[in-house]
C-alpha positions as CSV (number, residue, x, y, z in Angstrom):
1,X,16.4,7.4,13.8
2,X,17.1,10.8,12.3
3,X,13.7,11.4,13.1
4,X,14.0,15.7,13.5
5,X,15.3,16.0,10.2
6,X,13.3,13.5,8.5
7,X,10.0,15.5,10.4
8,X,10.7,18.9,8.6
9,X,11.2,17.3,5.4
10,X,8.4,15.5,5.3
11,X,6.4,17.7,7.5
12,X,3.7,19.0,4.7
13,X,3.8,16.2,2.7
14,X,3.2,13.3,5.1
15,X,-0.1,15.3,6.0
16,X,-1.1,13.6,2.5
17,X,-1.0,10.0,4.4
18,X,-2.9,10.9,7.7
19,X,-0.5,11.4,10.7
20,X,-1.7,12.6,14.0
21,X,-0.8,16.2,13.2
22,X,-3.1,18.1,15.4
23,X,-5.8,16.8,17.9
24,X,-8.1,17.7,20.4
25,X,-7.4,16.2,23.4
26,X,-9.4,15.0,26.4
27,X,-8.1,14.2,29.9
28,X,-10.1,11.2,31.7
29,X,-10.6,10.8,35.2
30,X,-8.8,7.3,35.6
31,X,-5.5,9.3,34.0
32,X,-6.4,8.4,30.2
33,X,-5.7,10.9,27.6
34,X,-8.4,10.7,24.6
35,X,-7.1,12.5,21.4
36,X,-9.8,13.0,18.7
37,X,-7.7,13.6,15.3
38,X,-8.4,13.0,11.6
39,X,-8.9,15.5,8.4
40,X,-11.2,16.6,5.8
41,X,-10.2,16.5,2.5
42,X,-12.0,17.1,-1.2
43,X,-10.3,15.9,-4.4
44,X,-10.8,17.1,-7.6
45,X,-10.0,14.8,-10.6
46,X,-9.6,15.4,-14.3
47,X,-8.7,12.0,-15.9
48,X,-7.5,13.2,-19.2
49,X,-8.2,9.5,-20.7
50,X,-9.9,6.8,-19.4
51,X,-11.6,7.0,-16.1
52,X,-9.7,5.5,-13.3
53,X,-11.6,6.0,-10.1
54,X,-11.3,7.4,-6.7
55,X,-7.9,5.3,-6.3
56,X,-6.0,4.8,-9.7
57,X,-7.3,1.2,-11.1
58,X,-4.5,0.4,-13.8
59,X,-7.1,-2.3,-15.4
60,X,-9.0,1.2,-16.5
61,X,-6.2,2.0,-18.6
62,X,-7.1,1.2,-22.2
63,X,-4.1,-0.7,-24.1
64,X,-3.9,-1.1,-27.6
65,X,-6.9,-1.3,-30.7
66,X,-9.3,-0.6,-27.4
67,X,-11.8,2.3,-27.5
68,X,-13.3,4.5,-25.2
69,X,-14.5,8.1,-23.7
70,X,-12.2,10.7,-23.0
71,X,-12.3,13.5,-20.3
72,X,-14.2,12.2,-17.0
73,X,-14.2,15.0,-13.9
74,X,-15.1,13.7,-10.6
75,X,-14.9,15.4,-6.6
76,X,-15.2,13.1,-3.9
77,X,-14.3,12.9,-0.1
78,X,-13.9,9.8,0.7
79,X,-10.3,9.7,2.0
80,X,-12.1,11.8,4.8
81,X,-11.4,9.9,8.4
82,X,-11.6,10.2,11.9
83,X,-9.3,8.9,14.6
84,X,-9.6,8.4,18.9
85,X,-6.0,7.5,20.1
86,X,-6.3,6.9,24.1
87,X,-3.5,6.6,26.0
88,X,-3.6,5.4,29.8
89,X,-0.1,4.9,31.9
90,X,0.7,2.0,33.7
91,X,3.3,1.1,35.7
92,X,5.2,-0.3,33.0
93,X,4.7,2.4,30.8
94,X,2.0,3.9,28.4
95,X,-0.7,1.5,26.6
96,X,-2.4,2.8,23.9
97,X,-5.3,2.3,21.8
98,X,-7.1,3.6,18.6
99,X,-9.4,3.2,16.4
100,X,-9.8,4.9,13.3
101,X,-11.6,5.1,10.1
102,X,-12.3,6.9,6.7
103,X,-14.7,6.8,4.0
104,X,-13.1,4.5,1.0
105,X,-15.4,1.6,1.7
106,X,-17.3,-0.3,-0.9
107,X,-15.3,1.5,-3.5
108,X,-15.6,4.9,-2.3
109,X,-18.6,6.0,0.1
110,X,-19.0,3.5,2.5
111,X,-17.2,3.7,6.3
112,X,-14.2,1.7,6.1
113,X,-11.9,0.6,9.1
114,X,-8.4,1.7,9.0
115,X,-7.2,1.0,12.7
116,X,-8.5,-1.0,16.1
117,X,-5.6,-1.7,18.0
118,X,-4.4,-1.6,21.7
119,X,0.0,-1.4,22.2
120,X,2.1,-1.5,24.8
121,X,5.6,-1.3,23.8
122,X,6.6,-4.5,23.2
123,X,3.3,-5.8,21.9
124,X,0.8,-5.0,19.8
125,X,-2.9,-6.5,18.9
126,X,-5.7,-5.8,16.3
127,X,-5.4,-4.3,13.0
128,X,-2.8,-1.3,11.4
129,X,-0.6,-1.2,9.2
130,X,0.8,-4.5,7.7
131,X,4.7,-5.3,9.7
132,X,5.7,-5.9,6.2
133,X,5.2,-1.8,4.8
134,X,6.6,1.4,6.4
135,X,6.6,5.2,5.1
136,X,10.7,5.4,4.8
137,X,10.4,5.6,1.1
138,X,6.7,6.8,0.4
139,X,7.2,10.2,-2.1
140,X,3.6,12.3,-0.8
141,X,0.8,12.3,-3.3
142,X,-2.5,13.9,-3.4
143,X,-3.6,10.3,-5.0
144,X,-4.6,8.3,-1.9
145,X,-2.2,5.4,-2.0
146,X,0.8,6.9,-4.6
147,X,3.5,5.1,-6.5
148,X,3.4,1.5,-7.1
149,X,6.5,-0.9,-6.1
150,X,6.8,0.3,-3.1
151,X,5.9,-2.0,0.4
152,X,2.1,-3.0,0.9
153,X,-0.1,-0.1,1.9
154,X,-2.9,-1.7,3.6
155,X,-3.9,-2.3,7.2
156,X,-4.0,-6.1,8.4
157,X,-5.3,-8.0,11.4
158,X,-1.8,-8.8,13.4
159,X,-0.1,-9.9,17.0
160,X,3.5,-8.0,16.5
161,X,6.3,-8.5,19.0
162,X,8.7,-4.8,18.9
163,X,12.2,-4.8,20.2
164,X,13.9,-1.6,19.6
165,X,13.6,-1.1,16.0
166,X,13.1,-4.9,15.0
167,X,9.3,-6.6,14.7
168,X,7.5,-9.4,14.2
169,X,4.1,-9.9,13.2
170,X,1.7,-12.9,12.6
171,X,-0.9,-11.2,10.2
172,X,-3.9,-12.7,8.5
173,X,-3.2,-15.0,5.7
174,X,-4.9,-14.7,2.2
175,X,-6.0,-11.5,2.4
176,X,-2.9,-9.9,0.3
177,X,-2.9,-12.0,-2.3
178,X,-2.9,-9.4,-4.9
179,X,-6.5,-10.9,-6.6
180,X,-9.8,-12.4,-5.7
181,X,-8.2,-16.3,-6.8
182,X,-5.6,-17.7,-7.8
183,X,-4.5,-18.5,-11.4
184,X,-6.8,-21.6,-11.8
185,X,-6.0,-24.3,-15.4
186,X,-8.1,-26.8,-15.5
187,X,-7.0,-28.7,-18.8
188,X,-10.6,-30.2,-19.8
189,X,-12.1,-26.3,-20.2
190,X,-15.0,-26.2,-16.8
191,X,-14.8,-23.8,-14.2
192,X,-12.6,-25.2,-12.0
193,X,-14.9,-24.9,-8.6
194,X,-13.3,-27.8,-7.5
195,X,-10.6,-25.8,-6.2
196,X,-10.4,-24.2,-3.0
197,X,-7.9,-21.6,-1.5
198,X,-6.8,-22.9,1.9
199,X,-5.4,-20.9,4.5
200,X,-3.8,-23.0,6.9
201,X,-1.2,-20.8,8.8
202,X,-0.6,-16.8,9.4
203,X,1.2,-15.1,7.3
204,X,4.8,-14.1,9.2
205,X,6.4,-11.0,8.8
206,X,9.4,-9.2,10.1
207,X,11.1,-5.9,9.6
208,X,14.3,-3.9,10.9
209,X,14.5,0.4,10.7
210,X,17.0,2.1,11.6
211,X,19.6,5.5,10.6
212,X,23.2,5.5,9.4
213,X,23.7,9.2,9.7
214,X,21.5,11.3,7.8
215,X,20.0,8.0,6.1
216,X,17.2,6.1,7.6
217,X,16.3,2.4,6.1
218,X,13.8,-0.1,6.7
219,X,14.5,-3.9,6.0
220,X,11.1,-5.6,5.4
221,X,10.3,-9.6,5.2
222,X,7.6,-12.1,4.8
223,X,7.0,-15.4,4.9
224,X,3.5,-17.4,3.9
225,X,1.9,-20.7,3.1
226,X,0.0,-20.7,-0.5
227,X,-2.5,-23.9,0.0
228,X,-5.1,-24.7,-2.7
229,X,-7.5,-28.0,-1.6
230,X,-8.4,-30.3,-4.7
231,X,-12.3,-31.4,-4.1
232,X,-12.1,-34.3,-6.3
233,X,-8.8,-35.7,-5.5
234,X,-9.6,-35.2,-1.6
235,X,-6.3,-33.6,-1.9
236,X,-4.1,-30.5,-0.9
237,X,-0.7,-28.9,-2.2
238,X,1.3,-25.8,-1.2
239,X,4.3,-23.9,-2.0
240,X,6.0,-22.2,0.6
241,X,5.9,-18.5,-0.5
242,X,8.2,-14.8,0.2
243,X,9.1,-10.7,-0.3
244,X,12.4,-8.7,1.0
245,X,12.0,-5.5,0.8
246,X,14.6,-2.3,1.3
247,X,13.2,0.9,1.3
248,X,15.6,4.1,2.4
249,X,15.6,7.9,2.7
250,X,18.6,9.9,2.4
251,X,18.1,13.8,4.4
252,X,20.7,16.0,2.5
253,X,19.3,18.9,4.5
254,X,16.1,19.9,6.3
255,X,14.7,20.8,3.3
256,X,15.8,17.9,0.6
257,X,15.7,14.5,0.4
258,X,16.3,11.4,-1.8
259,X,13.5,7.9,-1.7
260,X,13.1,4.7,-3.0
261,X,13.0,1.3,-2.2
262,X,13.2,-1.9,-4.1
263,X,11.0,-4.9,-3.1
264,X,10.8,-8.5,-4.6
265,X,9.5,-11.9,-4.1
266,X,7.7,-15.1,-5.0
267,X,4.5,-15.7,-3.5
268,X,4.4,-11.9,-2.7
269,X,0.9,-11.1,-4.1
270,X,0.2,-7.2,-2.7
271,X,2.7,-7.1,0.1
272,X,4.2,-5.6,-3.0
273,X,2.1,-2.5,-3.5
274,X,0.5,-2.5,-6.7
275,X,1.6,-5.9,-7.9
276,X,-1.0,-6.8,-10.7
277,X,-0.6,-10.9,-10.3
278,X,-2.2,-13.1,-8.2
279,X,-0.3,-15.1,-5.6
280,X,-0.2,-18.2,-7.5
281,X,-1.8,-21.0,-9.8
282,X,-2.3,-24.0,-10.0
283,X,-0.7,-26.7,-12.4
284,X,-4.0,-29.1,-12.5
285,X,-2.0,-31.5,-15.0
286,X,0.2,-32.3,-12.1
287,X,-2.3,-31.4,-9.2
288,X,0.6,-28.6,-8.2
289,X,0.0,-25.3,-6.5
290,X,2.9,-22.5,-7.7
291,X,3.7,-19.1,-6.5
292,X,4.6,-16.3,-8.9
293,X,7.7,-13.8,-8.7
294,X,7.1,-10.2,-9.0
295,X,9.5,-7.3,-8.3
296,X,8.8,-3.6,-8.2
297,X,11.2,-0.5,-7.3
298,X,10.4,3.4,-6.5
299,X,12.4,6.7,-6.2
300,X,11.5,10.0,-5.5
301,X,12.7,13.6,-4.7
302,X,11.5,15.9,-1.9
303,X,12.1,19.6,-1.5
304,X,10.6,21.6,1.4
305,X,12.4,25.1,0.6
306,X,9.6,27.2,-0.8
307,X,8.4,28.9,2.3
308,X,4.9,26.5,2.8
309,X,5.0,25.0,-0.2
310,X,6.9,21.0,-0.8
311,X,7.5,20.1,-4.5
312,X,7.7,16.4,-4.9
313,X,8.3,13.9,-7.9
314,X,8.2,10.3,-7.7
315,X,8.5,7.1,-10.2
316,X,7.2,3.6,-9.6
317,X,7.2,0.4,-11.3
318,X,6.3,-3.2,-10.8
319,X,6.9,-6.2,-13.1
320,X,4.9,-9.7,-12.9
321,X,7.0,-12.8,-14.0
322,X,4.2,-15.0,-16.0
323,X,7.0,-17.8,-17.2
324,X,6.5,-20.2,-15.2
325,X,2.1,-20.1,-15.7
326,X,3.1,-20.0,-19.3
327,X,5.5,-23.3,-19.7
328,X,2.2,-25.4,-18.1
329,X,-0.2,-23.4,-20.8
330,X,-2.2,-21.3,-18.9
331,X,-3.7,-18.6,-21.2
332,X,-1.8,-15.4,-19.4
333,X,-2.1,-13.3,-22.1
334,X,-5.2,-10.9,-21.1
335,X,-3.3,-10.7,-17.2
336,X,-1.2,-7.2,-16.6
337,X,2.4,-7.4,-16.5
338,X,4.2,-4.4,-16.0
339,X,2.7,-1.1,-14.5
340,X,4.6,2.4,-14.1
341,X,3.5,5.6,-12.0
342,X,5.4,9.1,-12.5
343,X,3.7,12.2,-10.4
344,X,4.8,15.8,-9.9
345,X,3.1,17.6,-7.6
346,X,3.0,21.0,-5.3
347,X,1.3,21.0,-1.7
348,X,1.1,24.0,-0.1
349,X,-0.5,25.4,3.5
350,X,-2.0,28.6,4.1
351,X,-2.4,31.1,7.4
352,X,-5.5,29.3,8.6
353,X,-4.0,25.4,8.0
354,X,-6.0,24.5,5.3
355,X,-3.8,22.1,3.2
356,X,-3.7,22.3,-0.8
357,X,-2.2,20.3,-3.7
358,X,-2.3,20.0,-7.4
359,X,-0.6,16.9,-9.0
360,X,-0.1,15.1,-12.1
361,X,0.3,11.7,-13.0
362,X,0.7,9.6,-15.6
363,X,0.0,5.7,-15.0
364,X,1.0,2.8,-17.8
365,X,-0.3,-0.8,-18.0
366,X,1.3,-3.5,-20.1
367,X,-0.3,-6.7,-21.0
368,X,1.4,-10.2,-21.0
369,X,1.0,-10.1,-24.9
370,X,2.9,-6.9,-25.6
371,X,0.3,-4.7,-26.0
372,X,0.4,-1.5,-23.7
373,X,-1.4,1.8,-23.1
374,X,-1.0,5.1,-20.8
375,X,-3.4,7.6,-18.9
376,X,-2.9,11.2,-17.7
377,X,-4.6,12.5,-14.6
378,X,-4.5,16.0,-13.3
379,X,-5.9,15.8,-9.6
380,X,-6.6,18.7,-7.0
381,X,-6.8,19.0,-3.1
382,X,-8.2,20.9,-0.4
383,X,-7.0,19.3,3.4
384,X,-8.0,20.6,7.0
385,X,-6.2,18.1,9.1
386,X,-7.4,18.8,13.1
């Protein structure tokens, strides 16, 4: 891949999502290199409306004839982490391991695991980021996670195979299914606790990067089971569900460049990032499970020409297709449908290596019945990445 180019691009920005930039490093007596890496970082939020949180929670937006505060200021510093990488060669080459966590746990504050992993370079075990998302088309943001639409941002449990640039993954199953459970209609009106999400197989993913000249594009795919056991019928059904995904970055120069990606599937649940429906329902009037289609797209402009400083912009979107949960008359209408992201932002280092930002974004939420609503936030960084 373009790799040089695409590294001086991106080289301030993708400090915002936590590469090994610098580290200290330890040499072992048995040949094992230990690196100790990670950052500290305070944000400063101003949501100008509603208050959305550490992250940006679109069900905090308020939509239409709903009321509510204005003005919340918060600091935290739970994006915060710490990383040890080892590496120890073999005579087959280099296996790695690291483990790695921050502080975005229990909603903000608690230790949360990002990475556990050992790799050699065919195989790798334990948990990173999902085979299904890469950073080809992530736009930097001071917001943690950034633009919706784009391929899953999370870290999953996994056994991946790497051949060049192809891979396969069997990750865990359920656990991006975009909410708690899934659409559940039970005609007669009771709490349908007779149903039970079933997990019967891992999920299987698969994905292809690679350059074309100055472009480099990633080629994402999954493939899961969506199970739901009926307790009173002794019974089970499943629909077989997916996501493709493209995402691609176009280098004009080392200091430009051009992002986005388009994603889509049914089934797809948060393997597309952002994705407000669940993975599924299920049809109790014919004792069906069904999967629901969502599609979501991003784009977003780079430049790296202002001495330290990187001004980026980047739009997202992602759209829930409720038509077939409709057409058996389940009551959609409170679900979100359609949610946008837009951020402009300047980061900038200075002659010691502390990182700063300031951003804005502005984040929409439509519900299935039409009525929407918008929220501003204004958000602030300080970084020391070591």
């Amino acid at each position: 891949m373009n790799t040089k180019t695409s590294a001086k691009v991106m080289a301030i920005g993708l400090s915002v999502i936590a590469p090994l930039a610098q580290s200290a490093t330890i040499n072992l007596d048995n040949g094992t290199k230990l690196d100790i890496y990670g950052y500290a970082k305070l944000d400063l939020i101003y949501d100008v409306d509603a208050k959305m949180g550490p992250i940006v929670n679109y069900g905090a937006i308020r939509v239409d004839n709903q009321s509510g505060s204005d003005g919340h200021a918060d600091l935290h510093v739970y994006e915060t982490r710490l990383g040890f990488k080892t590496t120890t060669p073999k005579d087959f080459g280099n296996v790695e391991t690291v483990v790695e966590g921050e502080f975005f746990g229990g909603g903000g504050g608690e230790w949360l695991l990002n990475h556990a992993y050992v790799k050699t370079d065919r195989i790798l075990a334990g948990q990173t980021w999902s085979n299904f998302s890469n950073f080809i088309a992530k736009t930097p943001t001071i917001d943690f996670l950034g633009g919706v639409g784009q391929t899953v941002l999370d870290q999953q449990p996994q056994l991946r195979y790497m051949q060049g640039g192809f891979s396969a993954a069997l990750e865990k199953p359920g656990n991006l299914g975009g909410k708690s459970k899934i659409f559940q209609e039970d005609p007669l009106g009771l709490s349908p606790t007779f149903l039970e999400e079933q997990n019967s197989y891992p999920d299987l993913t698969m994905q292809y990067k690679s350059n074309l000249a100055s472009l480099d594009y990633g080629l994402s795919g999954v493939i899961r089971n969506v199970e739901i056991y009926n307790q009173v019928e002794d019974d089970e059904d499943s629909k077989i569900g997916y996501g493709l995904g493209l995402s691609v970055r176009n280098n004009f120069s080392e200091t430009f460049s051009i992002q986005g990606s388009y994603v889509f599937g049914d089934g797809i649940g948060t393997y597309l990032y952002g994705n407000p429906a669940a993975v599924g329902f299920y049809d109790s009037g014919k004792s069906e499970v069904d999967t629901i289609k969502a599609h979501g797209a991003t784009i977003g402009l780079s430049y790296n020409g202002l001495n330290n400083g990187q001004i980026n912009v980047a739009y997202g979107m992602v759209d829930a297709d409720y038509d077939d949960a409709r057409s058996v008359g389940l009551d959609v209408s409170e679900e979100i449908e359609t949610i946008s992201s837009i951020y402009v932002n300047y980061l900038w280092a200075d002659s010691y290596g502390i990182n700063y930002g300031v951003e804005v974004g502005n984040h929409k939420s439509e519900l299935a019945d039409g009525r929407d609503g918008d929220a501003t936030r204004i958000q602030a960084m300080v970084k020391y990445v070591f």
